[in-house]
C-alpha positions in Angstrom: 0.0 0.0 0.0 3.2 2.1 -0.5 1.0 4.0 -3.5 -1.6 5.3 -0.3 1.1 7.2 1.2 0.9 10.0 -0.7 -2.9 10.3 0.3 -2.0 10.8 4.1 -3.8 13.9 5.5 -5.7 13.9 2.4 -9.3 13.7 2.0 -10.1 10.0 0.5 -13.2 8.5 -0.8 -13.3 4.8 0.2 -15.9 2.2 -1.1 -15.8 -1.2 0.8 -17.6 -4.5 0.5 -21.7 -4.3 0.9 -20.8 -1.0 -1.3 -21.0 1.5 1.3 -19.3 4.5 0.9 -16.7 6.3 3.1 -14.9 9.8 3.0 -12.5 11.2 5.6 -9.1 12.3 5.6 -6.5 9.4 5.3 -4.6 9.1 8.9 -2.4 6.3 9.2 -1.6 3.0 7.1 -1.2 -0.4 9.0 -0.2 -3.8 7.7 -3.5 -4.5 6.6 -6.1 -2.1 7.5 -6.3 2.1 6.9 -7.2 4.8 9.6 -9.5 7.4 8.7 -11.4 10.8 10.5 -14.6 10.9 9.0 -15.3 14.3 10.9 -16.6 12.9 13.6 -14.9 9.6 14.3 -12.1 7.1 13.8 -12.8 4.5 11.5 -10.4 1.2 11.0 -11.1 -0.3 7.5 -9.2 -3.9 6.7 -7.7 -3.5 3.4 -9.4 -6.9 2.4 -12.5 -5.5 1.9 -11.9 -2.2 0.0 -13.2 -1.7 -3.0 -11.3 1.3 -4.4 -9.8 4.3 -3.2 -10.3 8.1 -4.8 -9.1 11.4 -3.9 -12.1 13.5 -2.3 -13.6 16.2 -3.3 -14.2 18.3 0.4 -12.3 20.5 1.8 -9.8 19.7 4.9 -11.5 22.5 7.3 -14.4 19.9 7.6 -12.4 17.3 8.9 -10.3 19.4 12.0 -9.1 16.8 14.4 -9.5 17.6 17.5 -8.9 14.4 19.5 -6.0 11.8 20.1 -6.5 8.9 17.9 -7.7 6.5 20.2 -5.0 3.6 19.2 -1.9 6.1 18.5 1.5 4.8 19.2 0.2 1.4 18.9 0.9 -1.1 15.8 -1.3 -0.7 13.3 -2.8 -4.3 12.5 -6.0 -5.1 12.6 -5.7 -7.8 15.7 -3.6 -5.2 17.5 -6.1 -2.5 17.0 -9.1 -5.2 18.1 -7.2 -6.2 21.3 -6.4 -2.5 22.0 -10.0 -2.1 21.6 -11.5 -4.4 24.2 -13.3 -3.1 26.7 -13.8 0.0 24.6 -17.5 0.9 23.6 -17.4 0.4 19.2 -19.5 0.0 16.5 -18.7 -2.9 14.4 -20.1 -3.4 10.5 -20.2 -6.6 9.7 -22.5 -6.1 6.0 -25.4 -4.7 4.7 -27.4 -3.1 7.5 -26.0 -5.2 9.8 -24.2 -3.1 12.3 -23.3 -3.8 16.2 -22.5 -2.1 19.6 -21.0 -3.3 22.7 -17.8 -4.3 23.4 -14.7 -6.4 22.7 -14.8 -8.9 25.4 -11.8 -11.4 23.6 -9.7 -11.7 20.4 -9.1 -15.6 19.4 -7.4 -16.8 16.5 -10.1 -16.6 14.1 -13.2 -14.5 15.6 -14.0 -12.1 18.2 -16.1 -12.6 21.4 -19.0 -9.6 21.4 -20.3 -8.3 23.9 -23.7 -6.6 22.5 -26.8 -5.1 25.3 -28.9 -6.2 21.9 -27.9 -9.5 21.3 -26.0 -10.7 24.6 -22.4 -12.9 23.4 -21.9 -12.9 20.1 -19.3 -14.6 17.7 -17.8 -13.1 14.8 -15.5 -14.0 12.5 -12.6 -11.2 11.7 -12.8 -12.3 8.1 -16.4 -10.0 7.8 -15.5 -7.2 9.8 -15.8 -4.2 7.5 -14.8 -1.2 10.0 -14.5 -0.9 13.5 -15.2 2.7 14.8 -14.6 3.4 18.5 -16.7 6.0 21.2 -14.9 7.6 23.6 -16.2 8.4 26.7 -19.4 7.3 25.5 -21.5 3.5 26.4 -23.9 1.8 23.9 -27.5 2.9 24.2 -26.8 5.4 27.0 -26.4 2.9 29.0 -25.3 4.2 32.5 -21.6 3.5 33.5 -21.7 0.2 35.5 -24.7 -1.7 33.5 -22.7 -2.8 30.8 -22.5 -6.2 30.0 -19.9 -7.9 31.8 -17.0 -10.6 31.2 -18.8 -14.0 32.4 -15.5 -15.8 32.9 -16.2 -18.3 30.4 -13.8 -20.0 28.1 -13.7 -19.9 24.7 -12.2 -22.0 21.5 -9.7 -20.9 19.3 -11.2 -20.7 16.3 -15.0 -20.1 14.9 -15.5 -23.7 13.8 -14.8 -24.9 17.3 -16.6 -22.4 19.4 -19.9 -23.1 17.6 -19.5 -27.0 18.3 -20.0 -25.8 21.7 -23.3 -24.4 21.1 -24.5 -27.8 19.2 -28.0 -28.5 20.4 -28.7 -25.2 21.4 -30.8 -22.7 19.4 -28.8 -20.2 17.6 -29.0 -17.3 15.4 -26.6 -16.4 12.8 -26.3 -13.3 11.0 -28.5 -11.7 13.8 -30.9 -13.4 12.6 -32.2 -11.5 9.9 -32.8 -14.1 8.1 -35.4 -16.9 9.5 -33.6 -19.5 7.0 -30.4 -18.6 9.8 -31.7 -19.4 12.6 -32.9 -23.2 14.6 -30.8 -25.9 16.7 -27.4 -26.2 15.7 -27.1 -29.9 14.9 -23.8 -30.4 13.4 -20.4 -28.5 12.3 -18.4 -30.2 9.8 -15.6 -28.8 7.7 -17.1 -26.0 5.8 -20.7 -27.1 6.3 -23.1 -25.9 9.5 -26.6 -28.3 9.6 -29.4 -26.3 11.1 -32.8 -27.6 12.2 -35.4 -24.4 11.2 -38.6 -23.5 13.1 -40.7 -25.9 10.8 -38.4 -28.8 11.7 -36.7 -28.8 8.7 -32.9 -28.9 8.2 -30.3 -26.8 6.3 -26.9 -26.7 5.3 -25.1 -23.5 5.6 -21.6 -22.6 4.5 -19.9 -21.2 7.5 -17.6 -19.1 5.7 -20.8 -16.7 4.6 -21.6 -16.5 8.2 -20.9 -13.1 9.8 -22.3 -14.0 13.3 -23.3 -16.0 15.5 -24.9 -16.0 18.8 -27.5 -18.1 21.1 -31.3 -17.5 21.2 -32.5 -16.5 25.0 
C-alpha cells in the first residue's frame, strides 16, 4: 500500500464491501487495515475489503481533528487494533445493515467474542469485519456507567468452527438473525458445512464461511 502514502492527511473516498461508501481524511496506514477521521470519528477499515480508493472532493477544514487517535503509538494491524479495543465501547459493520454495539470482550485466533446489550455474546468471524469505529467516553445505548455487559469468565475456543461446536444443540442465530432461513438448533459443524434444524423442523446446510455472526437464542 506504499501507493496510499501520498494520500496521508488527504481527504479520501473509500468504497468497501456491501458497497458503502466512506470519506475522511487518510490518517495512518497499518499492515492491513487504513485509519481514517470521517469528521466525527475514527474508522479502521481492513484493506481486504476495500473496493477502491479516490481522492475526495471536500475540503480539509471539515475534517479538523481535535482528539488523540484512540489507538496512536500502537501497531497498526488489525488484531492489534481489536485487542487495544477491548473493553472500549465500538461499532462494528459486519454487512449490509447489519451493524453492532458493545464491546470487545476477547480476540481468538479466528473470531472475536462480542459483547452486545442487543444480542447478549456474540461470535464473529474477523474475516467479515468491515470497520471498526470506537466511542470515547461514551457506552452503547446510553447505558449508564456500571450496567454494561460484563465478562462471564467463560472459556472460549480458538477458532469459529470450534466455538460453535459448543453451542450444538442449542438454538442459535446467525447473522443476527435477519434471516429466518439462519436461525434453529445447531445440529452439526463439519468442515465448511453448519446443519441447522429451522422452526418448521426442517434442516439446512449453511456454508460457514458466509456466516458473519453468530450468537444463542435466550
Amino acid at each position: 500500500m506504499n501507493s496510499l502514502k501520498s494520500y496521508i492527511g488527504k481527504i479520501i473516498e473509500v468504497e468497501i464491501s456491501s458497497k458503502k461508501t466512506i470519506v475522511g481524511k487518510l490518517l495512518e496506514l497499518g499492515t492491513d487495515l487504513i485509519v481514517l477521521f470521517n469528521g466525527q470519528q475514527y474508522v479502521y477499515l481492513p484493506l481486504v475489503h476495500l473496493l477502491s480508493v479516490n481522492k475526495g472532493e471536500s475540503s480539509d477544514t471539515e475534517y479538523i481533528i481535535e482528539e488523540t487517535a484512540p489507538f496512536e503509538g500502537t501497531q497498526l494491524s488489525l488484531k492489534q487494533i481489536l485487542t487495544n479495543a477491548s473493553g472500549i465501547f465500538v461499532e462494528l459493520f459486519l454487512t449490509g445493515n447489519h451493524i453492532v454495539h458493545g464491546y470487545i470482550q476477547n480476540v481468538q485466533k479466528d473470531y472475536i467474542v462480542f459483547d452486545s446489550p442487543a444480542f447478549k455474546t456474540m461470535y464473529i468471524p474477523v474475516a467479515h469485519l468491515k470497520w471498526l469505529i470506537p466511542y470515547l467516553n461514551q457506552t452503547p445505548y446510553q447505558i449508564k456507567t456500571g450496567q454494561q455487559i460484563n465478562s462471564s469468565g467463560e472459556s472460549f475456543a480458538q477458532t469459529f468452527e470450534e466455538q460453535m461446536k459448543k453451542s450444538l444443540g442449542k438454538i442459535v442465530l446467525f447473522d443476527l438473525g435477519k434471516d429466518s432461513e439462519k436461525i434453529g438448533i445447531l445440529n452439526g459443524v463439519e468442515n465448511v458445512l453448519v446443519e441447522l434444524v429451522k422452526g418448521n423442523g426442517k434442516t439446512i446446510y449453511l456454508n460457514m464461511a458466509h456466516l458473519k455472526s453468530m450468537h444463542e437464542g435466550k
